[in-house]
N, C-alpha and C positions, 0 to 999 in steps of 0.2 A: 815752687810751692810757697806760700805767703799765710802765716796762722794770722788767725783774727778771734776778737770777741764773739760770744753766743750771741744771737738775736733771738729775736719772737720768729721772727720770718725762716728759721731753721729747722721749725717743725717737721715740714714734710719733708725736709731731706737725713735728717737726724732718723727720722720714723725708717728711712729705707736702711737703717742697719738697725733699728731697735726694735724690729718686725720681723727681722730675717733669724730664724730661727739656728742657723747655721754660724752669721754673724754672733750671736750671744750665747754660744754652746757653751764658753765658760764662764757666764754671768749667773745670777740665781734665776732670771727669765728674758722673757722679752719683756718690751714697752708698749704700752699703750701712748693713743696721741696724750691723754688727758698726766700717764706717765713723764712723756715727757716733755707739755708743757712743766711740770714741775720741775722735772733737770733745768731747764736753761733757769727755771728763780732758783734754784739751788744756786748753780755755777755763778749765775749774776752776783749774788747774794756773796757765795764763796770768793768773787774775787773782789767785791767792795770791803770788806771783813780781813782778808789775809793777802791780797795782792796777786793772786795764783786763781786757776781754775783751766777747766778743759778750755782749752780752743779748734777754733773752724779749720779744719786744711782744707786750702783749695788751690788749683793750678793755678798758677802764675800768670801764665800766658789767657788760658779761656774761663777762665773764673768757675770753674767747676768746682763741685763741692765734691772731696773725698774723703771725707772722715774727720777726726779729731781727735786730739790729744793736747795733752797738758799735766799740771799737778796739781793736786787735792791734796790737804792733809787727813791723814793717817795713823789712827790711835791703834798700836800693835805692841802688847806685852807691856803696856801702862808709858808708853812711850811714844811718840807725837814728831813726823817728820814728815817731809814732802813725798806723796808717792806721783810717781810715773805714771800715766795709762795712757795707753792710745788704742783706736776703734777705726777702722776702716771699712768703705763701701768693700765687698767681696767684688766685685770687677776689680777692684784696684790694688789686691791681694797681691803680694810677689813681685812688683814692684819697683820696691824700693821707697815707695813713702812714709810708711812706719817707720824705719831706720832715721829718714831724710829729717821728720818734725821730731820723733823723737829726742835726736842728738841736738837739734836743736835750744828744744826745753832743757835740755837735760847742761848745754852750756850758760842758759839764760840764768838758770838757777844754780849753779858754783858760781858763774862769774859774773854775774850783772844784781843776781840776790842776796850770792855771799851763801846760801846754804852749805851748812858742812856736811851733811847727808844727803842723800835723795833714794827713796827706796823705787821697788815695784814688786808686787805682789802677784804672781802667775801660779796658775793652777798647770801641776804637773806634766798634765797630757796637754800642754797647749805650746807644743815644739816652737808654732813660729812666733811665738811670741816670746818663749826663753831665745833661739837666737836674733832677736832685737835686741832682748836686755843686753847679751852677752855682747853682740857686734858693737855696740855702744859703748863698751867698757865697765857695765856692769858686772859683777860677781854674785853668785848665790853664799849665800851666810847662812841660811839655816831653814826650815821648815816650821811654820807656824799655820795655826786654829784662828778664822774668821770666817765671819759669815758662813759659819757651821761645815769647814770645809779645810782639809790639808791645803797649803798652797806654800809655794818658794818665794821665799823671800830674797830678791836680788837687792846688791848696795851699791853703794857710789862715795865715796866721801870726796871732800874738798880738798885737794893737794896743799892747796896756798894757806 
């Protein structure tokens, strides 16, 4: 698997999880295309600004697009750190590529950014996505209110 920056030209394959009603069951909705034309100026924007934002996973080998992940900052409890997320096409569920880009951001950012933290924020009922945090060495610390909603807050700190 190989992450890359957002394009313009990711629209329609972005739209095949941000449509999927099932894909964003723990999001506050789906996307529209005009939605999410805006994510990728968010993310662009987000990562000329602070160096970080989601990125494209796709195969290695046939250049398919599966999803994305990366890290956004994250104002939680007056407090400002890198969160975790990652989104995947539902054929590609189970796996093993959440885990795979995951861990990967997840070393770009202690060891190549220097982050002493790196959070993620999962909503309860959303198992496989607590065991990603968890398989990756994440820990849950505590339960916090966003975006008008209980969710677990999982940690990471920087060992070095």
């Amino acid at each position: 698997m190989t992450l890359r920056a957002v394009a313009e030209s990711d629209v329609g394959n972005l739209l095949k999880i941000f449509e999927d009603a099932e894909a964003m069951k723990y999001y506050s909705s789906t996307k529209s295309e005009q939605d999410t034309r805006r994510w990728i100026q968010w993310m662009k924007q987000h990562y000329q600004t602070y160096g970080i934002s989601m990125w494209i996973a796709e195969d290695k080998q046939k250049g398919e697009f599966l999803g994305q992940c990366g890290m956004v900052l994250q104002k939680v409890d007056g407090k400002v750190d890198p969160e975790l997320g990652y989104l995947f096409l539902r054929s590609r569920w189970g796996k093993g590529y959440a885990s795979e880009a995951a861990k990967a951001c997840l070393d770009y950012g202690l060891h190549t950014l220097k982050f002493q933290k790196i959070i993620s924020l999962i909503d309860p009922d959303n198992f496989p996505s607590i065991k990603v945090a968890e398989r990756i060495g994440m820990k849950k610390e505590k339960q916090v209110n966003k975006w008008d909603k209980s969710l677990f807050f999982y940690s990471i700190y920087n060992e070095k």
